[in-house]
Structures are given as structure tokens and as C-alpha cells.
N, C-alpha and C positions, 0 to 999 in steps of 0.2 A: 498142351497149349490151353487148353476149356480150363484147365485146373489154375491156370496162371491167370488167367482171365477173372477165373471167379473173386482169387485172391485179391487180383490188385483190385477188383468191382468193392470185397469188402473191404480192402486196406480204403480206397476212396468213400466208401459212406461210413466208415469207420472216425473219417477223420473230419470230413464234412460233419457228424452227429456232434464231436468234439469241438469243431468250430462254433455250431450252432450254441452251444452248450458254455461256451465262452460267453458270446456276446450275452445270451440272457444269464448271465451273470457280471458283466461288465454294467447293463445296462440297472438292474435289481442294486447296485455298489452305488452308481452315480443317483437313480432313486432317492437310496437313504441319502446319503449327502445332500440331497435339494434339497426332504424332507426338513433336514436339522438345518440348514441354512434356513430356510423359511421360518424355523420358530426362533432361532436367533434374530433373525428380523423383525421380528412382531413385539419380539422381548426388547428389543431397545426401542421399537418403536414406540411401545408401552412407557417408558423409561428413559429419558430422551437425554440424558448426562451417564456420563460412566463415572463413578466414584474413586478417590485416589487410595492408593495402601498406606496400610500404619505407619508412620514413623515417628521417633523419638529420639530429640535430640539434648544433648547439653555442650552448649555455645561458650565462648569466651575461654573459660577454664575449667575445663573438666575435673580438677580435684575439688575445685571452689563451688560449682554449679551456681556462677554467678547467673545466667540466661537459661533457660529450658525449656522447649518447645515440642509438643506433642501434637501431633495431625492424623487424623482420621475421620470414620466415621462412627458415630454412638449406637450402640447397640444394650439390648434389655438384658440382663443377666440373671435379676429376679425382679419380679413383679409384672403384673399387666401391662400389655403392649402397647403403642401407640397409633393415634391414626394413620394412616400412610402418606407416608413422605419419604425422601431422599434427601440427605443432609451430609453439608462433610465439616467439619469443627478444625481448628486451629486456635490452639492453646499456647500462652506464650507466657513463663513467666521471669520477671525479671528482680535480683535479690534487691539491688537498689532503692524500688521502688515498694518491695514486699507487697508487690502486685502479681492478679496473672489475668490476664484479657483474654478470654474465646470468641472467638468471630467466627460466628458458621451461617454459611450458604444451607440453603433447605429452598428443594423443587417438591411442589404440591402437586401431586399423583392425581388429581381427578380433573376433574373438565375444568377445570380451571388453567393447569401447570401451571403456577405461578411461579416465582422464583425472589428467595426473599433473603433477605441480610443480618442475621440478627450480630450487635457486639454488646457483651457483658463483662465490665469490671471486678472482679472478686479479691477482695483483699485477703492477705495470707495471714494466715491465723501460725503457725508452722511450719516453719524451714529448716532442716536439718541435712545432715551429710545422707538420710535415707529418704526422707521424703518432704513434699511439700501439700501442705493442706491449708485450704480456703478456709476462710468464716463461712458460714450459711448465708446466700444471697436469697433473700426476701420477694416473691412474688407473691403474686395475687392470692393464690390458693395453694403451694409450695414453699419449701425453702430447697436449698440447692448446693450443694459441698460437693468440690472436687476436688481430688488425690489424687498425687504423680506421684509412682513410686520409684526414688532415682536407681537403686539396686536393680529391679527388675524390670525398668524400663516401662511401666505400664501406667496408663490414667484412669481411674475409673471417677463415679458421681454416684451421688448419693440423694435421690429425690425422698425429701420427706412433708405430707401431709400438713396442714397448718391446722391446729385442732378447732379452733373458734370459727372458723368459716364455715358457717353453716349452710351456703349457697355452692361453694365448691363440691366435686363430688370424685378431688384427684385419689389416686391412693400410690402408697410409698414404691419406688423402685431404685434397683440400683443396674447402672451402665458402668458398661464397658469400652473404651476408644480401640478400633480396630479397623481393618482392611476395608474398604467401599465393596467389595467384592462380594458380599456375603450375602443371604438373601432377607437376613431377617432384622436389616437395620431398622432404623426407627424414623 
């Protein structure tokens, strides 16, 4: 009888250690989880927009590629980076017109957030059954070429330097249109 006693004594702190031994590990699981919730929290806090994913379209007639619109956000591929901001692009171009308009939203990351509108005209320099390519739009210390590629579905841009401006201090890059998701858009 001592002998059954003792047993069920350790079968009970046996199982009671195991219980114990549960919850501080139930509790260490829910821990992490706050943990990561709270830095997701501070991350959009930081960040006050969430960005939309790639897409690319061709509207109307897809053998024609009479409409093609590309959405995302711009990203650096090579060259130096830029200040920090959040931006998302909407690219539209239409053959008709041997236009293609970018309208992009851009939230200004510093004590500011500002939130701004920019839309730029680009006339199409070539349109083909593979790609469509801007003229160079002329700013201040820039010019600016963008390329839909209609095979592989992809936009990218092409910033390059204006050599006479001798007050600017841009230097060349080239972007990428892709997902808002990423962390090193521009």
C-alpha cells in the first residue's frame, strides 16, 4: 500500500512538473507573439500607408497593346538611393495618343508625412509589339526615360544626370516598378 502511495505521490508531481512546465511555455509562445506584434506596430506606425503589389496590364486588345498600364512601387536597381519616402506610381499608356502619364502618390517619412501628388506626361518615343519607350522628360537637374517591357511584363526608368548643371549634384540611376511590400523602395 506505501508502495502505491509513493507511486501515485510521484505519478502527481510527475504531472503537476509537466503542467507547470506547459504553462511557462504557453506563456514564453504568447511572449514572442506580443513581442512581434509590437514591432509590427511601431512599423506602421513609422509608416502610416501600406503600398499596393505589382501589376501589369494590357487593356483593350491584348494582341494590339492598344492601353498598358503598369502599378507599383519604384525601386533603385543601380545607383544611389534616395531620401526616404513611400511612393506608389501608376503608369498608363495609351497608343492613340503615343502618350504614357505616371501619377504617383509619395508619403514623406519624416516629421513632416506629408503626402503629395505628383502627374508627368511622357511622350512615346517607341511602340512596338515588345516594348514601349518614353522620350527623355527634362527636369531641373535630370532627364527621365521609362520602359514597359510588353513580353516580360516589366517597367523600369532610367534617371540620367544633365551634364551642364552645375548646381545640381543628381547622379544616374536606374528603377525598377515592383510590389509596395519591399523594404527598400525609394
Amino acid at each position: 500500500m506505501a508502495t502505491m502511495k509513493r507511486a501515485s505521490i510521484r505519478l502527481a508531481f510527475s504531472a503537476d512538473k509537466a503542467l507547470r512546465f506547459a504553462y511557462v511555455t504557453v506563456v514564453a509562445v504568447l511572449a514572442v507573439f506580443s513581442l512581434l506584434t509590437y514591432q509590427e506596430l511601431q512599423n506602421q506606425r513609422g509608416a502610416p500607408v501600406i503600398l499596393p503589389h505589382y501589376a501589369f496590364y494590357i487593356l483593350d486588345n491584348p494582341e494590339k497593346a492598344s492601353v498598358v498600364q503598369a502599378l507599383g512601387t519604384w525601386y533603385v536597381a543601380s545607383g544611389p538611393a534616395f531620401a526616404q519616402t513611400q511612393q506608389t506610381s501608376n503608369i498608363e499608356c495609351r497608343k492613340a495618343r503615343l502618350q504614357c502619364v505616371e501619377s504617383t502618390a509619395v508619403v514623406s517619412v519624416n516629421e513632416n508625412r506629408l503626402l503629395d501628388s505628383i502627374s508627368t506626361v511622357f511622350e512615346v518615343e517607341r511602340w512596338t509589339d515588345e516594348e514601349i519607350v518614353t522620350k527623355p522628360e527634362k527636369g531641373q537637374c535630370t532627364t527621365r526615360i521609362i520602359s514597359l517591357d510588353l513580353v516580360k511584363r516589366l517597367a523600369s526608368s532610367v534617371i540620367a544626370a544633365i551634364a551642364d548643371a552645375e548646381t545640381c549634384k543628381e547622379q544616374a540611376r536606374t528603377l525598377k516598378l515592383g510590389s509596395g511590400a519591399k523594404d527598400q523602395a525609394i
